[in-house]
Backbone as numpy.savetxt, mean C-alpha at the origin, in Angstrom:
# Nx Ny Nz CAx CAy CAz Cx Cy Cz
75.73 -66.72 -56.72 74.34 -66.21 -56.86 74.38 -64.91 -57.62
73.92 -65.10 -58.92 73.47 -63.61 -59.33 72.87 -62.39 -58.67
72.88 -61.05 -58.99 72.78 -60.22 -58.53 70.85 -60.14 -58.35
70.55 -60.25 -59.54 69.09 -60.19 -59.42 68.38 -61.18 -58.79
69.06 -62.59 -58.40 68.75 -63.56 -57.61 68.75 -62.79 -56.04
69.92 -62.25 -55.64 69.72 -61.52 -54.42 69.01 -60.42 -53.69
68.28 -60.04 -54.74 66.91 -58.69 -54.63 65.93 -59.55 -54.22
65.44 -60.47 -55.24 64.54 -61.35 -54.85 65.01 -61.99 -53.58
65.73 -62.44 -53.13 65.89 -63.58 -51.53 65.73 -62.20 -50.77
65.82 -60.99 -50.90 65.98 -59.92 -49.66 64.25 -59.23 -49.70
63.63 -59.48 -50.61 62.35 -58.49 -50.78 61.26 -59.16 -49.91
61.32 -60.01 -48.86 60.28 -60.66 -48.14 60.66 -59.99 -46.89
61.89 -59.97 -46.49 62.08 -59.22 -45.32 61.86 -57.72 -45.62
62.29 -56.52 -46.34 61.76 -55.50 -46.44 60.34 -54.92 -46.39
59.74 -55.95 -47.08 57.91 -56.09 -47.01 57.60 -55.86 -45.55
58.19 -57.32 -45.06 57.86 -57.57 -43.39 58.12 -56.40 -42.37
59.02 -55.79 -42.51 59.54 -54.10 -41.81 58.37 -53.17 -42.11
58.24 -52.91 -42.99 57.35 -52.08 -43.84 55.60 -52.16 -43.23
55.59 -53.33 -42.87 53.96 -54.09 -42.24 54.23 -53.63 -41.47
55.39 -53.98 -40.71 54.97 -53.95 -39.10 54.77 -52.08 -38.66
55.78 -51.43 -39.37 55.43 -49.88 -39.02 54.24 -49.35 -39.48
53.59 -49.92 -40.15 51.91 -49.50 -40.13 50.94 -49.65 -39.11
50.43 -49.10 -38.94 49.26 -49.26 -37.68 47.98 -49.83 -38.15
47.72 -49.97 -39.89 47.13 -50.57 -40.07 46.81 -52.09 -40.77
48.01 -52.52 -40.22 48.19 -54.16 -40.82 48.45 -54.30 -39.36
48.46 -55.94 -39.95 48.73 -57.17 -38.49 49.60 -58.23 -39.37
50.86 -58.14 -38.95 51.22 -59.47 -39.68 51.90 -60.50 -39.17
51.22 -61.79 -39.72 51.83 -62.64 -38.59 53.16 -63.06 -39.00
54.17 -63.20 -37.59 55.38 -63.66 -38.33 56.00 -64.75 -38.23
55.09 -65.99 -38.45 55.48 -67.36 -38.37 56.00 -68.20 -39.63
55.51 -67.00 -40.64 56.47 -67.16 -42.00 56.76 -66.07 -42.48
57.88 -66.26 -43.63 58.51 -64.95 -43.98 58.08 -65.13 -45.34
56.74 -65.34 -45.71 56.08 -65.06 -46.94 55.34 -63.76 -47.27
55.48 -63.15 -47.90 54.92 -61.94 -48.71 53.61 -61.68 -48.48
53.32 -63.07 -49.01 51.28 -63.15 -49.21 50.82 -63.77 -47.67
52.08 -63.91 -46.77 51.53 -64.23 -45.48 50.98 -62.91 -44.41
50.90 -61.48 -45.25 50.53 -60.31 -44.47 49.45 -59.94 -45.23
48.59 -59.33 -43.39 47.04 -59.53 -43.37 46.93 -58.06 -42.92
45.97 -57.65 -43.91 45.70 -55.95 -43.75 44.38 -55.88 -43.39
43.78 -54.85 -42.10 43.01 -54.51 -41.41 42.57 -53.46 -41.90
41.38 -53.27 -41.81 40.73 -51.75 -42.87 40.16 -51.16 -41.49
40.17 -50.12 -41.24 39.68 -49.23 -39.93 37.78 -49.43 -40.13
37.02 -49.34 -39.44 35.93 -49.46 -39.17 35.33 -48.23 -39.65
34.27 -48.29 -40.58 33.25 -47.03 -40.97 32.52 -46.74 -40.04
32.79 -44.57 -39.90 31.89 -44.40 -38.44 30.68 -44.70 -38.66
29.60 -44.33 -40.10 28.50 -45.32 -39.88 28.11 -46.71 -39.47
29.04 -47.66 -39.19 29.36 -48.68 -38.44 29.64 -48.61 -36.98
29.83 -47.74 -36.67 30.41 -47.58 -35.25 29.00 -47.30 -34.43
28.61 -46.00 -35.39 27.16 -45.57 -34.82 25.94 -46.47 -34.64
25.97 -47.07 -35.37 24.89 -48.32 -35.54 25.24 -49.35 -34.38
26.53 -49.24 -34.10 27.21 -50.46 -33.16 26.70 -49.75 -31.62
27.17 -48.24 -31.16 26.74 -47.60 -30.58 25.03 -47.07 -30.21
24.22 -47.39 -30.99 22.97 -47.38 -30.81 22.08 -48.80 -30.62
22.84 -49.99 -31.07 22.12 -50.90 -30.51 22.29 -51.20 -29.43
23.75 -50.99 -28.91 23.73 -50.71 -27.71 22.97 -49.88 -26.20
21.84 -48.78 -27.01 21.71 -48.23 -25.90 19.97 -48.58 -25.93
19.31 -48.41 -24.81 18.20 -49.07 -24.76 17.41 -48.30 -25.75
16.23 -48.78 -25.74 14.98 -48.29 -26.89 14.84 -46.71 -26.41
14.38 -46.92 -25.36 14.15 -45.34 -24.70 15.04 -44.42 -24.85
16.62 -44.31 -24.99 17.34 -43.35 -25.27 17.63 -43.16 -27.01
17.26 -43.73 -27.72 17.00 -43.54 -29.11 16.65 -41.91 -29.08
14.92 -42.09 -28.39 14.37 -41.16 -28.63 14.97 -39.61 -28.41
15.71 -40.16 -27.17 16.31 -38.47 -26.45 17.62 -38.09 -27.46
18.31 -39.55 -28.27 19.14 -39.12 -28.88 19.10 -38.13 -30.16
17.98 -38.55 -30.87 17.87 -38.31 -32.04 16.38 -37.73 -32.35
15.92 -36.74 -30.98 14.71 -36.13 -31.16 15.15 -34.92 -30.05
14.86 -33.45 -30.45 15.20 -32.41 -29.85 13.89 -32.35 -28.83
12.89 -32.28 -29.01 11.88 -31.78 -28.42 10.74 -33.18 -28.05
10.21 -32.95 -26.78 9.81 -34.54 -26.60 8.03 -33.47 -26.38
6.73 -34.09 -26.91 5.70 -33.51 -27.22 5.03 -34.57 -26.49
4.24 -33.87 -25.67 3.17 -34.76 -24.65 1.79 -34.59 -25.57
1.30 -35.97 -26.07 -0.40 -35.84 -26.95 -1.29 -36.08 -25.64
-1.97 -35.70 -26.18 -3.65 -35.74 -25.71 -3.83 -37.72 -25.83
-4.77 -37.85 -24.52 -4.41 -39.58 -24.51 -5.72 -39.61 -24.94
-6.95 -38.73 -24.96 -8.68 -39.36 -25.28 -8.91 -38.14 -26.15
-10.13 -37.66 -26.84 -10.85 -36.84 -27.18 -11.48 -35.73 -26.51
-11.30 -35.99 -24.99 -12.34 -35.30 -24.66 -11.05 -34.19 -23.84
-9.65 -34.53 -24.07 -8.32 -33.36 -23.83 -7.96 -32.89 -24.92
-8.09 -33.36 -25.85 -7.93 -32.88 -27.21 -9.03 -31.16 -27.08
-10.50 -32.23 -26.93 -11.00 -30.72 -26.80 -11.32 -29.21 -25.90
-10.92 -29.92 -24.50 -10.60 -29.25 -24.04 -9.53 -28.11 -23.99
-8.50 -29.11 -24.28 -7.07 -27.95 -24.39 -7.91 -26.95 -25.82
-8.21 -27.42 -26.67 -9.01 -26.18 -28.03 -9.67 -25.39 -27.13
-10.23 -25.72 -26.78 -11.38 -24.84 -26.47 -11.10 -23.40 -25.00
-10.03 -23.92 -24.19 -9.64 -23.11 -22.91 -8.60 -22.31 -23.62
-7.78 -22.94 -24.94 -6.73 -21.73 -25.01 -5.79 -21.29 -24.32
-4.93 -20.51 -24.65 -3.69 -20.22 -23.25 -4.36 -19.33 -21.70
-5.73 -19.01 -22.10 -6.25 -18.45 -20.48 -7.27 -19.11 -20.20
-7.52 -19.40 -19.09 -8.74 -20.47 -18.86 -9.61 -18.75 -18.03
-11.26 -19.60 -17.49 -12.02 -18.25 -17.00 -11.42 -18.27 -15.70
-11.01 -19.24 -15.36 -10.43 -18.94 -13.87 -9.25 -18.34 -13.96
-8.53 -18.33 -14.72 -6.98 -16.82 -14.75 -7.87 -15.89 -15.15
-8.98 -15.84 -15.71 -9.42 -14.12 -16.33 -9.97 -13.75 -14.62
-10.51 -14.39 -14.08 -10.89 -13.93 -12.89 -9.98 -13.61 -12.16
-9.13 -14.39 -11.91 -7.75 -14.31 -10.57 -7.29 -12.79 -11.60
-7.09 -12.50 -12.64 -6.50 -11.55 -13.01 -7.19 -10.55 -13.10
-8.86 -10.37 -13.30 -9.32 -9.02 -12.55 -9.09 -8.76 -11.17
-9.46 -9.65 -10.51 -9.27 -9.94 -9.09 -8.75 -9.51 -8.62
-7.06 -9.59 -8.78 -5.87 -8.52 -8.40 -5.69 -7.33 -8.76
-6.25 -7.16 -10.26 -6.28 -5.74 -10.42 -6.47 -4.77 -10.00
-8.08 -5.32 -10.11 -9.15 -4.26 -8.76 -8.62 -4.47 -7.47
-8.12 -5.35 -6.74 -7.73 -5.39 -5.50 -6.57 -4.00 -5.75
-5.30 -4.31 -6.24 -4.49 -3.56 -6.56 -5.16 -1.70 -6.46
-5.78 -1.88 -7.24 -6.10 -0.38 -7.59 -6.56 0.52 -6.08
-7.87 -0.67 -5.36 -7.65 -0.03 -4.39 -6.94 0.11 -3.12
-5.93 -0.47 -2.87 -5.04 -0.65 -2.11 -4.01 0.79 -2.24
-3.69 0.86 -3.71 -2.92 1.95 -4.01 -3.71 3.48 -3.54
-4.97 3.51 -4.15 -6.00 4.95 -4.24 -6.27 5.07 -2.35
-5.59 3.61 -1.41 -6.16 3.94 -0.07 -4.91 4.72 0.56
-4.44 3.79 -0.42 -2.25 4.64 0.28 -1.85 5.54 0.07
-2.41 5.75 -1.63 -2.46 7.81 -1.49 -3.23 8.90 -0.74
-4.22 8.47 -0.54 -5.24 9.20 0.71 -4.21 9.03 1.81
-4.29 8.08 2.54 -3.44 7.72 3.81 -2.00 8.66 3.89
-1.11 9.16 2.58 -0.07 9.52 2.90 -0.68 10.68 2.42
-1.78 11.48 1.80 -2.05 12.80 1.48 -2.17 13.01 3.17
-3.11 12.57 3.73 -3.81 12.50 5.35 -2.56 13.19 5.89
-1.20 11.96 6.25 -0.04 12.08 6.86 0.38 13.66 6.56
0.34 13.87 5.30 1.42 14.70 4.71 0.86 16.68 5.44
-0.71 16.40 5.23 -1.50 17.38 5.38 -1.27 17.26 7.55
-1.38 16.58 8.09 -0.92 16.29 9.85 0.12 17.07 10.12
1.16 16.66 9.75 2.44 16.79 9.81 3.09 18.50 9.00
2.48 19.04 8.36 2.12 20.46 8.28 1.62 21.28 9.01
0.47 20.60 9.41 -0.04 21.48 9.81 0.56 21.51 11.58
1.34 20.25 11.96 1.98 20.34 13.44 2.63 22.18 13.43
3.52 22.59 12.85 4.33 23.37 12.62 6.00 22.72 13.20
6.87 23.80 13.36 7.99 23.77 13.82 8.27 24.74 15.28
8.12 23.82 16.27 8.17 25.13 17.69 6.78 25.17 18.06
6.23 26.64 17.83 4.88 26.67 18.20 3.71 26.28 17.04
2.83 25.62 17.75 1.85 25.09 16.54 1.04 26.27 15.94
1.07 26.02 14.56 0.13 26.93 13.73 -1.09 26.97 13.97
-2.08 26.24 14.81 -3.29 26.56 15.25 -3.56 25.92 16.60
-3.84 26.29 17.30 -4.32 25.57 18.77 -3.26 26.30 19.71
-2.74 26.15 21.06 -2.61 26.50 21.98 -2.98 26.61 23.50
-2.70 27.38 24.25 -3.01 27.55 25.71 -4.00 28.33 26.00
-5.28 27.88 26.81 -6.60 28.88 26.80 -7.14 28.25 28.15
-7.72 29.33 29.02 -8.27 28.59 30.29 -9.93 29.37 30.09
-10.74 28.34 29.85 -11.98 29.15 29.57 -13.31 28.59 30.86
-14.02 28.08 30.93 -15.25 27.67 31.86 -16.25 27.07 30.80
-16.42 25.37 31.44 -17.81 24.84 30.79 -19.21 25.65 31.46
-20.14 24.83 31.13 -21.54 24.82 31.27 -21.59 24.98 32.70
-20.52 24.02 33.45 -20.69 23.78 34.95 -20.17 25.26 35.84
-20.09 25.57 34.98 -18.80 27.12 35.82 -17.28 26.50 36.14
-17.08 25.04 35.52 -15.57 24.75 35.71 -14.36 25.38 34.57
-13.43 24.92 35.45 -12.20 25.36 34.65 -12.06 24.17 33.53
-11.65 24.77 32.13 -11.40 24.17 31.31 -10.44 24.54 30.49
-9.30 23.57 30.60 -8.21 24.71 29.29 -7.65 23.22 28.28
-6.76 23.71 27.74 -6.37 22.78 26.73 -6.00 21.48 26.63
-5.64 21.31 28.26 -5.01 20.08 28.56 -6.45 18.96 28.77
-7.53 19.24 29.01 -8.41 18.70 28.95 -9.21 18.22 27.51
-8.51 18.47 25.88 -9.07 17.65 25.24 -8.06 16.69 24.81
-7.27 16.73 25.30 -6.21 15.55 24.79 -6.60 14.50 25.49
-6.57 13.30 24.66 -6.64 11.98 24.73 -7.41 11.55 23.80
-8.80 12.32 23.07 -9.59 12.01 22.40 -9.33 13.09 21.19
-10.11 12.57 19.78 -9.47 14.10 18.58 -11.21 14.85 19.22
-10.53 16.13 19.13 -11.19 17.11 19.42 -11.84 17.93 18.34
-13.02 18.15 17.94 -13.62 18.75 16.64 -14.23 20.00 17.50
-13.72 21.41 17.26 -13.90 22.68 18.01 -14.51 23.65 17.03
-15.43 24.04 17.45 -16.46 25.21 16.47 -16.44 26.45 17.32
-16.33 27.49 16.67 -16.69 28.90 17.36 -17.66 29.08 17.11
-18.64 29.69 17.59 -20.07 30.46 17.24 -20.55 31.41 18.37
-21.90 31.73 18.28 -22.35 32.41 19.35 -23.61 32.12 19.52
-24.66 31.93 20.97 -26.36 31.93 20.86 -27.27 32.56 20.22
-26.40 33.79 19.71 -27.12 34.86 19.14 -27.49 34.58 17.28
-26.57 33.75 16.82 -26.62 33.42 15.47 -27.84 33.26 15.26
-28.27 33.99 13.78 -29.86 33.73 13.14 -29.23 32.38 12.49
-28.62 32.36 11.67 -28.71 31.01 10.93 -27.67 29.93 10.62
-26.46 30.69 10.90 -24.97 29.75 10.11 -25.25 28.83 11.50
-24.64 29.60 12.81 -24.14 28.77 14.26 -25.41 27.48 13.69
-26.72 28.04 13.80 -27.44 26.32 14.16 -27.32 25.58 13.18
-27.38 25.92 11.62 -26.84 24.68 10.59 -25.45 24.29 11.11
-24.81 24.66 11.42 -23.42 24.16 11.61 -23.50 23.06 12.75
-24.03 23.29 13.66 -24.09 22.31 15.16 -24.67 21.31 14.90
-26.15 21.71 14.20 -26.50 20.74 13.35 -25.64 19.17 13.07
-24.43 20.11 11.85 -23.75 19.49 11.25 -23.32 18.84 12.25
-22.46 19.46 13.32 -21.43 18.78 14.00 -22.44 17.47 14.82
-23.53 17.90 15.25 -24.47 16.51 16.00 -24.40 15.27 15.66
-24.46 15.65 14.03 -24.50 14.78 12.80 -23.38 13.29 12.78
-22.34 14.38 12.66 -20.83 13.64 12.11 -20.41 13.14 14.22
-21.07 14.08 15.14 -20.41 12.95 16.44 -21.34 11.32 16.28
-22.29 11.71 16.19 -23.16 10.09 15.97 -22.42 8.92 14.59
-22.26 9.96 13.59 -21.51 8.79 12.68 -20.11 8.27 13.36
-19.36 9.12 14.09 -18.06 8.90 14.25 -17.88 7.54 15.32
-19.58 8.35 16.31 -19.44 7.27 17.45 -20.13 5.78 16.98
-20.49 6.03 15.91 -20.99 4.11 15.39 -20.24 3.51 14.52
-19.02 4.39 13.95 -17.99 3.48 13.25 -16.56 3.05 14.06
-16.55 4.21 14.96 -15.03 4.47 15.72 -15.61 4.52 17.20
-16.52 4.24 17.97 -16.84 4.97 19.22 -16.19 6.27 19.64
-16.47 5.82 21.21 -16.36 7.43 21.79 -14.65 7.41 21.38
-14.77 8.53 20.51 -12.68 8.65 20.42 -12.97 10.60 20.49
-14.35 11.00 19.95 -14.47 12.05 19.79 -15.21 13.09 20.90
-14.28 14.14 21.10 -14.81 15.66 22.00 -15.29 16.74 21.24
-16.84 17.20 21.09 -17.04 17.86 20.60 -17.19 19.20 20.99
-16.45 20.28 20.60 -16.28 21.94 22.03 -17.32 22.78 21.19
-18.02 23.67 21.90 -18.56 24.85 21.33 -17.73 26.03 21.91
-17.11 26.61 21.33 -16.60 28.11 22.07 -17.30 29.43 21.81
-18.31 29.75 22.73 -18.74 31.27 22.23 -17.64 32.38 22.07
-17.94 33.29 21.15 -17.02 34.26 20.83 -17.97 35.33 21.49
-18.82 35.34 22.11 -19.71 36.45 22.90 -19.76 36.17 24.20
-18.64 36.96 24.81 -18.41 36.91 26.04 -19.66 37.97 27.06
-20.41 38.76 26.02 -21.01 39.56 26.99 -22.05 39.14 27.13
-22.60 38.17 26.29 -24.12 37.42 26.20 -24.41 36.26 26.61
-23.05 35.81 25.93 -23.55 34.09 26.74 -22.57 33.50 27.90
-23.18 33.41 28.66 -23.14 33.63 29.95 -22.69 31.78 30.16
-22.69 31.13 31.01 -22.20 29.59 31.20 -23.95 28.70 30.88
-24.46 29.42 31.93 -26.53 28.75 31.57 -26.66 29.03 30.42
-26.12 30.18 29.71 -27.05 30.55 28.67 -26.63 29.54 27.53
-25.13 29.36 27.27 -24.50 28.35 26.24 -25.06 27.13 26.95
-25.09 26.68 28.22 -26.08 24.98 28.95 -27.00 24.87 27.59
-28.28 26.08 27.97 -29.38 25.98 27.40 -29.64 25.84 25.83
-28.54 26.90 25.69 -28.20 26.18 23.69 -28.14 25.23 23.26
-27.05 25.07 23.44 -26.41 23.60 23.41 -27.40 22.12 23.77
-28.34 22.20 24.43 -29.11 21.15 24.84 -30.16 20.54 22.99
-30.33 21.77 22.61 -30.89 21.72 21.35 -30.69 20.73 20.44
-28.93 20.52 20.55 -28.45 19.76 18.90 -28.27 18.40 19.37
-26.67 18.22 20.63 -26.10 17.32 21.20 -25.95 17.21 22.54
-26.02 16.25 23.34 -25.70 16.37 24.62 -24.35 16.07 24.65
-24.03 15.81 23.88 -22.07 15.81 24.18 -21.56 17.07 23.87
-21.84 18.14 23.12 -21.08 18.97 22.70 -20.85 19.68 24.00
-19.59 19.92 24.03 -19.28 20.70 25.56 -19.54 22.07 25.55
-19.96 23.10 25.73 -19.85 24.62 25.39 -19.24 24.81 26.71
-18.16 26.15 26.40 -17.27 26.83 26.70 -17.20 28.49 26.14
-17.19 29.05 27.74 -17.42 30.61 27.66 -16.07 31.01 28.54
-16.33 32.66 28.41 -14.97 33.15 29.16 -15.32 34.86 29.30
-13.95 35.36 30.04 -14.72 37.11 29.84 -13.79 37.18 28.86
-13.68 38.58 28.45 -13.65 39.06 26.91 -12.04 38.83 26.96
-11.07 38.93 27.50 -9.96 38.84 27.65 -9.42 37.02 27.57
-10.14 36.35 27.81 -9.66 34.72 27.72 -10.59 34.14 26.45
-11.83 34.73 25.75 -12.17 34.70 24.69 -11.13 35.07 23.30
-11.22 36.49 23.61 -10.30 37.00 22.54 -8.95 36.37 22.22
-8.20 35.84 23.56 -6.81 35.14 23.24 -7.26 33.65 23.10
-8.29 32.70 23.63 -8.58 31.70 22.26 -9.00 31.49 21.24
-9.30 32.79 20.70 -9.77 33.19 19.35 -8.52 33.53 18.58
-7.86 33.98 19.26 -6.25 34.81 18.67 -5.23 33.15 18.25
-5.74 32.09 19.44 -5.01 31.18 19.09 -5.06 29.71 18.02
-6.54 30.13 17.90 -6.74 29.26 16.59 -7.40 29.86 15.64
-6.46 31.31 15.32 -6.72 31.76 14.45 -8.17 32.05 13.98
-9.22 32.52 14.59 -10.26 32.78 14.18 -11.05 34.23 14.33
-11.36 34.72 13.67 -11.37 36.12 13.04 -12.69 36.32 14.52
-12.55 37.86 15.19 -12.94 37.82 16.53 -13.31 39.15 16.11
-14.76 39.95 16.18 -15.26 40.93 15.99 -16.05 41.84 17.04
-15.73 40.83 18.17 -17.07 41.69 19.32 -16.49 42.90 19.65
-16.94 43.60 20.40 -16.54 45.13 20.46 -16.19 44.62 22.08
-15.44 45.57 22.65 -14.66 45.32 23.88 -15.50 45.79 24.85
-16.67 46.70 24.72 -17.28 47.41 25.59 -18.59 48.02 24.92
-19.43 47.82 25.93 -21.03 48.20 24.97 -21.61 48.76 25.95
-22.72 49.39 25.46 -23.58 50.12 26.20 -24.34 49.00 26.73
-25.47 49.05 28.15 -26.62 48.27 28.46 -27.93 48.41 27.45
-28.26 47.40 27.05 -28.99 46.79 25.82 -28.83 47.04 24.05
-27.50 47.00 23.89 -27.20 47.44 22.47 -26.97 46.21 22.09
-27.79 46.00 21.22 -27.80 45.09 19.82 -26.23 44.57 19.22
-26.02 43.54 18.76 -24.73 43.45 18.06 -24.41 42.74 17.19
-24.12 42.13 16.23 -23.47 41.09 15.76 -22.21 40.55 15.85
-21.94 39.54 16.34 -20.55 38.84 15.77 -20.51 37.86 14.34
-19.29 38.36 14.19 -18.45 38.12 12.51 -17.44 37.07 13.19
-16.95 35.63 12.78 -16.53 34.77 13.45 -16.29 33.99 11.96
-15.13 33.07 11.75 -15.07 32.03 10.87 -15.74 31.04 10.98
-15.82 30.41 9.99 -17.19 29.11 10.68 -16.00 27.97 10.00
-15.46 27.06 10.28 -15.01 25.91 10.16 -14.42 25.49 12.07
-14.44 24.06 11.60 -14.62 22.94 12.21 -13.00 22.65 12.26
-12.36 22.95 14.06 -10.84 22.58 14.08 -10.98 21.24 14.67
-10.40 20.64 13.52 -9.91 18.76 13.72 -8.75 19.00 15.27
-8.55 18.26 16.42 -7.32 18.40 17.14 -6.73 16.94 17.07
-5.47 16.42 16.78 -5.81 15.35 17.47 -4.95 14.68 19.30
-5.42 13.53 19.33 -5.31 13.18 21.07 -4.46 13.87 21.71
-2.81 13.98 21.12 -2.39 14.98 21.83 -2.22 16.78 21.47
-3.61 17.24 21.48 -4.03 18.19 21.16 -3.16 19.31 19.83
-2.69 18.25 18.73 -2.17 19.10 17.39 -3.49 19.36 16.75
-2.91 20.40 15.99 -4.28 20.45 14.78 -3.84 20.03 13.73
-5.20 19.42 13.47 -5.15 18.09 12.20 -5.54 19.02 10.84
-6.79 19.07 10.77 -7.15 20.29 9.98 -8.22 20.70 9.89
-8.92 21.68 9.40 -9.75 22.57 9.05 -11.13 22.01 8.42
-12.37 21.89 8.79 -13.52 21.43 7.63 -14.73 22.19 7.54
-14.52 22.44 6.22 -14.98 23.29 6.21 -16.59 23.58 6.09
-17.55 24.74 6.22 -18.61 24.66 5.64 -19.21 23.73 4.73
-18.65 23.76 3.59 -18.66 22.84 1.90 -18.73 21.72 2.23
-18.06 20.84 3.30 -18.35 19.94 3.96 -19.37 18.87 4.23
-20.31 18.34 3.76 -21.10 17.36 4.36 -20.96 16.97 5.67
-21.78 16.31 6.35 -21.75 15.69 7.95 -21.02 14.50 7.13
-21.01 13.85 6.57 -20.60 12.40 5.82 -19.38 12.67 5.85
-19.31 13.65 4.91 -17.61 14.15 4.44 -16.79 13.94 5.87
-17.22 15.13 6.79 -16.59 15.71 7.74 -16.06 14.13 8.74
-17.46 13.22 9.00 -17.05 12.51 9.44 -16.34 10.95 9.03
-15.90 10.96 8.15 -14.95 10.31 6.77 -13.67 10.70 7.13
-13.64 11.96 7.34 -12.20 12.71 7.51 -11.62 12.38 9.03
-12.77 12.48 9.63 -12.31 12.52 11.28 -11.79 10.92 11.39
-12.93 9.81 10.65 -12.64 8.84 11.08 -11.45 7.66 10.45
-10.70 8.59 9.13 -9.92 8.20 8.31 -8.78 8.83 9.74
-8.17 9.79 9.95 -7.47 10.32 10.63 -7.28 9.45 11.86
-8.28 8.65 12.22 -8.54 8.42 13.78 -7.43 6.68 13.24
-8.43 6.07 12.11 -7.72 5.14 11.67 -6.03 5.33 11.55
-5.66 6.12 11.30 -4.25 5.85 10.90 -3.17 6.47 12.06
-4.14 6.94 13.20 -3.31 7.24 14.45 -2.81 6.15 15.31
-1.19 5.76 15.49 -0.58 4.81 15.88 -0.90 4.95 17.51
-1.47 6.34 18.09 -1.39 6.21 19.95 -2.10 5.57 20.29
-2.27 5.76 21.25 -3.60 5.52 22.28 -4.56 6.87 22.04
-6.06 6.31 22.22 -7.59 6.95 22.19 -8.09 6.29 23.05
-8.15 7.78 24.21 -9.37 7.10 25.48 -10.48 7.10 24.90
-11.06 6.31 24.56 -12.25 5.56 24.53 -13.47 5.94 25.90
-13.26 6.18 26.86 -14.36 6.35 27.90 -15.28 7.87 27.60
């Protein structure tokens, strides 16, 4: 056998080696013919995808090959609605004043409420209290009356005297005023005191008989010049009578005129003043009364 005869008898088997280490032929080996190997072409991924989507139902098409899924209007009459309401309808413009104003005053009640607190709690002091104290004086009845007797209820305490031409009766006035408002929003929570600062004039009948004028609740309270002067000394109120007088000498008393707030357990709340309204005054008493966590005898 010639040499070039033997290339040819060997070149069907080299072919056949050559197929089989490809991954992309198949060849069958039931003959050892050349033209008996069958080549496989890999699948186009646009083929694959198409193979892969008929596969999946109608409905996931959409989720496949759509980012954003858009809900229409099914009649005319949502079409025009949604135009016409816009992103706020009148019912959010309402709910949203609604809260506002609610808001606003909720806040403007909580700053009052903690001004209230802040102004209480000052005026308590540290140790001994900055206004109020220990005093044993006599009502209308000729009884004993001292400090321990306005606690339980807030106590609104005026100094004056019978003798006043004009401040004492506008003022009692006032105070008549603000016990009736206090007692139809808050009932009885309130003690109203008169303390004369004229121990030589007004006598226990004589403050009775005053006093009958404005309120029948206001309690008046007298004393001799020595238990006057030291409850004058103790709530701070400017005390001018002279210690000793001749028989029938004329006089005036000079006295502060505001209105001491106490409350139940006899602190002082605060001060109201002249400038005051009966409205005002009793606004204040009955804001105060509101935000007291104790007990108020009521009887």
């Amino acid at each position: 056998m010639s040499q070039s005869g033997m290339s040819s008898s060997r070149l069907p088997a080299t072919c056949l080696r050559m197929l089989r280490a490809s991954s992309d032929t198949i060849c069958k080996p039931s003959t050892r013919n050349f033209t008996s190997c069958q080549f496989r072409r890999p699948t186009p991924v646009a083929a694959q995808l198409r193979i892969s989507r008929n596969a999946l139902p109608s409905s996931a098409h959409h989720r496949l090959f759509s980012s954003t899924i858009r809900q229409h209007a099914k009649t005319v009459q949502q079409v025009k609605a949604r135009n016409e309401s816009g992103p706020f309808s009148w019912r959010a413009g309402i709910l949203f004043f609604a809260t506002g104003a609610g808001l606003i005053v909720y806040f403007k009640y909580e700053k009052e409420r903690m001004q209230r607190q802040r102004i209480a709690e000052q005026n308590k002091g540290i140790g001994k209290p900055l206004v109020g104290g220990k005093f044993e004086l006599k009502d209308s009845e000729g009884n004993i009356f001292t400090e321990d007797d306005l606690k339980g209820k807030y106590s609104l305490i005026y100094f004056g005297f019978t003798h006043c031409p004009d401040i004492c009766p506008d003022e009692l006035d006032k105070m008549a005023q603000m016990i009736d408002i206090v007692k139809q929003k808050k009932g009885n929570i309130l003690k109203a005191v008169f303390i004369s600062c004229d121990p030589w004039r007004d006598s226990p009948e004589v403050v009775k008989k005053y006093l009958a004028e404005f309120h029948p609740d206001i309690v008046g309270l007298t004393g001799d010049y020595d238990n006057v002067k030291a409850v004058c000394k103790a709530y701070r109120v400017y005390f001018s009578t002279p210690p000793e007088l001749k028989p029938g000498q004329d006089y005036l008393v000079d006295h502060s005129i505001y209105f001491y707030l106490m409350d139940p357990e006899g602190d002082f709340v605060e001060a109201i003043g002249r400038e005051r309204t009966a409205e005002q005054g009793a606004k204040a008493i009955c804001d105060f009364a509101s935000d007291w966590k104790g007990k108020i005898n009521r009887e």
